[in-house]
N, C-alpha and C positions, 0 to 999 in steps of 0.2 A: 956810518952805520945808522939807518932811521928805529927809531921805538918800534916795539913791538905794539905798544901801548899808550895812545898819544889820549895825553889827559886837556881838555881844553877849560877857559874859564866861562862861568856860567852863559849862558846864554838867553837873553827874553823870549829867541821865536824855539825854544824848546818847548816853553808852554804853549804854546800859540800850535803849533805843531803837534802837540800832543790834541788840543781839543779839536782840531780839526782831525786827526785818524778816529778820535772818540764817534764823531757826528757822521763820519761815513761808516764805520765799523756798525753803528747803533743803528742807524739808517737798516742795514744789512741782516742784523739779527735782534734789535732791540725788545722786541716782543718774548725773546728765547732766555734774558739774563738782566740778574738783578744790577750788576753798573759795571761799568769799565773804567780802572781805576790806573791812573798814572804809579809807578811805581821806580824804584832804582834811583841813581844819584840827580838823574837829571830832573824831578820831580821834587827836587830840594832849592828853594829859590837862594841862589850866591853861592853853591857850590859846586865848584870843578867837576868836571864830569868827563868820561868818554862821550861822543856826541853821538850816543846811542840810546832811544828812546825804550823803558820795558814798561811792557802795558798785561794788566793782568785783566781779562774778562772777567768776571764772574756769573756762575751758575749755581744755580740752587741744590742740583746735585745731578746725577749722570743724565738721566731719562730721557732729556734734550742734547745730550750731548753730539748727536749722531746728525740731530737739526742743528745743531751751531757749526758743527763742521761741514757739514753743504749750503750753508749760508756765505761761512769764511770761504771754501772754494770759488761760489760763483764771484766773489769779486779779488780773485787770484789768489788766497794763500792755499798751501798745502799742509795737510796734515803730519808731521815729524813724530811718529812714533816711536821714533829710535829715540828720540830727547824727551820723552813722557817717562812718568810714573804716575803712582798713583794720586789723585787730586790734583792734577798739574798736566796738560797737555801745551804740548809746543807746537808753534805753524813757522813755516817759512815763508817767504813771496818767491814767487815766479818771475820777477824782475821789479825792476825801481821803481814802476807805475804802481803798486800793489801798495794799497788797494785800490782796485781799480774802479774810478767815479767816468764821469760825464765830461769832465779837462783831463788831460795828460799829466796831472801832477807827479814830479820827479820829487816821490818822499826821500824824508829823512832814513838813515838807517832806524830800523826799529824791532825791538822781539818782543812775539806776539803768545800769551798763555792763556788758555781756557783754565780758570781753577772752581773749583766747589766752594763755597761758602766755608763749609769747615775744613778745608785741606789747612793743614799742616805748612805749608809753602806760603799759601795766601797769607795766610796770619803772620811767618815771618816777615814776609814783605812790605807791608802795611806798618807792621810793628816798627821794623827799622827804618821805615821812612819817616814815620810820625816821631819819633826820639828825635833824629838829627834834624826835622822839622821846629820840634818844641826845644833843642834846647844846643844852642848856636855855637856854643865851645868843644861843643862833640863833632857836631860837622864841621866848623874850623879843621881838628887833628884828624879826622877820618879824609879827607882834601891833602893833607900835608902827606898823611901815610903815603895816598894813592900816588900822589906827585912821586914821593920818592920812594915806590915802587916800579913806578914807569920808566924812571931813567937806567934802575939798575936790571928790570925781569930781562932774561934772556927767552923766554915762552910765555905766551898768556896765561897758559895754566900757573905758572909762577907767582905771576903777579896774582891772580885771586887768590893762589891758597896765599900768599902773604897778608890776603884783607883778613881771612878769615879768624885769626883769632882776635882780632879788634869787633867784626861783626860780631859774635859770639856772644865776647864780654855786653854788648848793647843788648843784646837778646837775654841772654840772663833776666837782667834786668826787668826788662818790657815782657816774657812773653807770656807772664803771668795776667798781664790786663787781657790778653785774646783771647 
């Protein structure tokens, strides 16, 4: 029986990967949003991670919103309106080329959010990165959870809500400084 959830260890072309979707994403709508920010585990240098890249756009608030999303169209993603809420829009891609440049780059897996500057989402994000960033024995056991949640989740859905009250408790903490 293969994992639901195959946790891998750190990777250098995560980052490396990550700034090049930055520079073609930015390329496409740079003029529309204040930064495009790496986010999630793989944006943690030396810890395990799914090998999936979360990237958070940011926007100053809706008004452009409607420009960032024909921006991200013309170079293949789609708008997921079924996985938005408020302050937090979700894209998908069209295929492995997306986004799509000038070479046929076959990306990484990656999920792609348009947020607002004060969404709610954004701040968690950021927040929880920057904790297990600044302080190495918390991403240590947030690694170790993930590991062995991978071996036992029988559903994806499982395994997140098992990070969840680890996430949580980090958030407490931090989400006073956003």
């Amino acid at each position: 029986m293969s994992q639901i959830v195959k946790i891998e260890n750190y990777n250098l072309n995560w980052e490396s990967e990550f700034y090049h979707l930055r520079s073609v994403i930015g390329s496409a709508i740079g003029p529309l949003i204040l930064s495009i920010e790496h986010v999630g585990s793989t944006s943690v240098k030396g810890l395990a991670a799914k090998p999936i890249i979360d990237i958070d756009v940011v926007i100053a608030d809706d008004q452009n919103l409607s420009d960032v999303i024909q921006g991200l169209e013309k170079i293949g993603y789609f708008h997921q309106e079924e996985w938005s809420f408020a302050g937090r829009e979700a894209f998908g891609r069209k295929n492995a080329f997306v986004p799509w440049e000038r070479k046929n780059t076959n990306w990484m897996e990656h999920h792609l959010y348009v947020c607002n500057i004060g969404s709610k989402e954004l701040a968690r994000h950021l927040a929880f990165r920057d904790y297990l960033r600044e302080h190495p024995e918390a991403a240590k056991e947030y690694e170790e959870l993930k590991k062995d949640l991978a071996k036992i989740s029988k559903e994806r859905s499982e395994y997140t809500l098992g990070k969840t009250q680890f996430v949580n408790k980090i958030l407490e903490k931090t989400m006073k400084l956003y």
